[in-house]
LUMLO-341873 format. One line per field, with one value per atom (N, C-alpha, C): atom name; x, y, z. Coordinates in steps of 0.2 Angstrom, whole numbers. Example, Ala and Ser with C-alpha at 12.3 -4.5 7.8 and 13.67 -1.06 7.14 Angstrom:
BEGIN
atom <- c(N  CA  C  N  CA  C);
X <- c(66  62  66  64  68  64);
Y <- c(-28  -22  -16  -11  -5  0);
Z <- c(39  39  39  35  36  39);
This chain:
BEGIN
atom <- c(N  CA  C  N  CA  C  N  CA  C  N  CA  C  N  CA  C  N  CA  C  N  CA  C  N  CA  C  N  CA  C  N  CA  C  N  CA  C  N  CA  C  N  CA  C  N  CA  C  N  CA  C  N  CA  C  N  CA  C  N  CA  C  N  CA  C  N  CA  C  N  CA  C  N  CA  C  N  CA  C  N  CA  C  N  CA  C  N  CA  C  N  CA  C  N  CA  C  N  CA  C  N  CA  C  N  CA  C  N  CA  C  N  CA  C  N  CA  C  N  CA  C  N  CA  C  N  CA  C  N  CA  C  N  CA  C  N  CA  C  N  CA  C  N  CA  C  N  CA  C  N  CA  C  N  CA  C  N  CA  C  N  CA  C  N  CA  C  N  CA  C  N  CA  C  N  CA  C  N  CA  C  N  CA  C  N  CA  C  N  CA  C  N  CA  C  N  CA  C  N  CA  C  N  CA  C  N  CA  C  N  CA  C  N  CA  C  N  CA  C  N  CA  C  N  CA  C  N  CA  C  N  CA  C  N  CA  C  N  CA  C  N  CA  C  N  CA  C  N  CA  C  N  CA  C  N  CA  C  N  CA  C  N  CA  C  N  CA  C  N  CA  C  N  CA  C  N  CA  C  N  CA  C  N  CA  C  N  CA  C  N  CA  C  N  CA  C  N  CA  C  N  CA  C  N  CA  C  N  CA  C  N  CA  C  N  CA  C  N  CA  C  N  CA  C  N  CA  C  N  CA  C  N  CA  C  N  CA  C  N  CA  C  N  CA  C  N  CA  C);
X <- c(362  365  361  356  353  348  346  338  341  350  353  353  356  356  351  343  337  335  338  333  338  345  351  348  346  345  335  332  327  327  331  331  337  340  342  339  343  341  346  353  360  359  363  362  367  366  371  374  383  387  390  389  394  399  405  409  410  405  402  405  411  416  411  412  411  411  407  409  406  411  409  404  397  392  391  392  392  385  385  379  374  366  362  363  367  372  371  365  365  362  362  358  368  369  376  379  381  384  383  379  374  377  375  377  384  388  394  399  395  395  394  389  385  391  392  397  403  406  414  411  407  407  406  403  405  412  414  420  423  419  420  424  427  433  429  435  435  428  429  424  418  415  409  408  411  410  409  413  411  405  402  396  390  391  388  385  393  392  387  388  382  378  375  366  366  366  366  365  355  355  354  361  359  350  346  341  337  338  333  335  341  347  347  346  346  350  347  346  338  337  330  334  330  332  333  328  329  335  340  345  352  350  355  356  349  350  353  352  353  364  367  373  376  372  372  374  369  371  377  377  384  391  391  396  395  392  389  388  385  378  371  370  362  355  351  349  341  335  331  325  322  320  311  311  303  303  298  296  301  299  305  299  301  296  297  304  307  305  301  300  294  287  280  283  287  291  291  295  296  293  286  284  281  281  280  286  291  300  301  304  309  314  316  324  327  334  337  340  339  341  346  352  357  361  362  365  370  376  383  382);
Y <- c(-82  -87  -90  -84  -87  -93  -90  -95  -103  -102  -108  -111  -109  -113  -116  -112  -115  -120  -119  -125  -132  -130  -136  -139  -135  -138  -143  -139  -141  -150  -149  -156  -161  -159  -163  -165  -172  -173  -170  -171  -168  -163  -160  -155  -149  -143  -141  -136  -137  -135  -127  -122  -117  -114  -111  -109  -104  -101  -94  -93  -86  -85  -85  -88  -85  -80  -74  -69  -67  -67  -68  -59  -62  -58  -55  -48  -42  -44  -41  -40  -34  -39  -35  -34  -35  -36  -42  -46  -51  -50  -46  -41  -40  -36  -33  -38  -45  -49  -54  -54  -60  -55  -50  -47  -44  -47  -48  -52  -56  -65  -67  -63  -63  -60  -54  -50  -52  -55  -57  -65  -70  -72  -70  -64  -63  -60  -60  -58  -51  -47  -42  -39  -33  -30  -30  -26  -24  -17  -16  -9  -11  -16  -20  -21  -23  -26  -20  -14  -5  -3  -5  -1  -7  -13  -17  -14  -12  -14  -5  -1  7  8  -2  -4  -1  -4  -3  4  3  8  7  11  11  12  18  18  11  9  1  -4  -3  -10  -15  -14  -18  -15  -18  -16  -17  -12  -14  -17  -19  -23  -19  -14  -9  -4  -5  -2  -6  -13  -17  -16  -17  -17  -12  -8  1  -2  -4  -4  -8  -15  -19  -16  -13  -9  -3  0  3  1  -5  -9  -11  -11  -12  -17  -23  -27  -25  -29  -28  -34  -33  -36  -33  -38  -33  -38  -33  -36  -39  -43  -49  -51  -57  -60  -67  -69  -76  -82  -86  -90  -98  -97  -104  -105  -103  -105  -102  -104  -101  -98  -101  -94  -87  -87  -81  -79  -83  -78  -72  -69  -60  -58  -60  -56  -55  -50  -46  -48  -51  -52  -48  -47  -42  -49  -52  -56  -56  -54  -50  -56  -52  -55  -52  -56  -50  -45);
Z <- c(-178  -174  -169  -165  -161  -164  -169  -172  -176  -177  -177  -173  -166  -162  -159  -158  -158  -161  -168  -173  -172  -169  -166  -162  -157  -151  -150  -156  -157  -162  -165  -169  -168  -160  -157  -149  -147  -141  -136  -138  -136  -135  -128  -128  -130  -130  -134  -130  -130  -124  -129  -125  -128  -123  -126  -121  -120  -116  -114  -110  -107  -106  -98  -91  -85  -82  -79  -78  -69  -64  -56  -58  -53  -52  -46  -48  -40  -39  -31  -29  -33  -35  -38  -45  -48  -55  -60  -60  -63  -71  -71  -80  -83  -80  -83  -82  -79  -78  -84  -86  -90  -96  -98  -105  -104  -100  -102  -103  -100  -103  -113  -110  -120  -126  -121  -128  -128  -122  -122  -127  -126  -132  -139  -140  -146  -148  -143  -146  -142  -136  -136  -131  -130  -127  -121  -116  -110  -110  -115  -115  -115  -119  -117  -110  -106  -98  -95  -97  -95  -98  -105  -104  -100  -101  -99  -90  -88  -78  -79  -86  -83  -84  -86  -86  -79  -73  -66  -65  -63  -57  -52  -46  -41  -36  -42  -38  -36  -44  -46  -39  -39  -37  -42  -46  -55  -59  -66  -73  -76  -80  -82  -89  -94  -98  -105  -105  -108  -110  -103  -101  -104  -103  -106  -114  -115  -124  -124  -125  -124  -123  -119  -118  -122  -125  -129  -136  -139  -144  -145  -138  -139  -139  -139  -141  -146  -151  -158  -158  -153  -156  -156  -161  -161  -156  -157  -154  -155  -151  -149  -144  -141  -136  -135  -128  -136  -128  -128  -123  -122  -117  -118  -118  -124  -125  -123  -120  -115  -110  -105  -102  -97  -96  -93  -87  -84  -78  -78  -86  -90  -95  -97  -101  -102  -97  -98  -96  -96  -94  -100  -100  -107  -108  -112  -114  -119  -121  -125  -130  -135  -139  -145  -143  -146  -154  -158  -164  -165  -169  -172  -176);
């Protein structure tokens, strides 16, 4: 789904609107916040947004991303994780790039 909507968004010029459920971001919490956004649009329960919010660690005051994936999969998606290649800001940042 993701490499669809890359090749959509690449062979057009419109941009392409998805309706990714909103999800209000605690402090420090923008990892867990984000993959919870991601899995309620695939679909997923309230359990997801519970394993999502045990990425957070207090010591970090984050999520590493390794952590995400990791909470990502025990809601049974897959995914896996890579460099982000949208954008020279972020290209040495990790992303968790999850599929159904």
């Amino acid at each position: 789904m993701v490499a669809t909507l890359a090749a959509a968004a690449a062979a057009s010029a419109a941009p392409i609107h998805l309706e990714v459920p909103i999800v209000r971001q605690a402090r420090e919490r923008c990892g867990p916040a984000a993959l919870t956004m991601v899995l309620r649009w695939y679909g997923a329960d309230s359990v997801g947004a519970r394993e999502a919010d045990q990425a957070y660690d207090p010591a970090l005051r984050g999520a590493l991303i390794t952590d995400l994936a990791a909470a990502a999969r025990r809601t049974g998606a897959s995914g896996s994780t890579g460099s982000a290649p949208f954008a020279s800001t972020f290209a040495s940042s990790s992303v968790f790039i999850p599929t159904p």
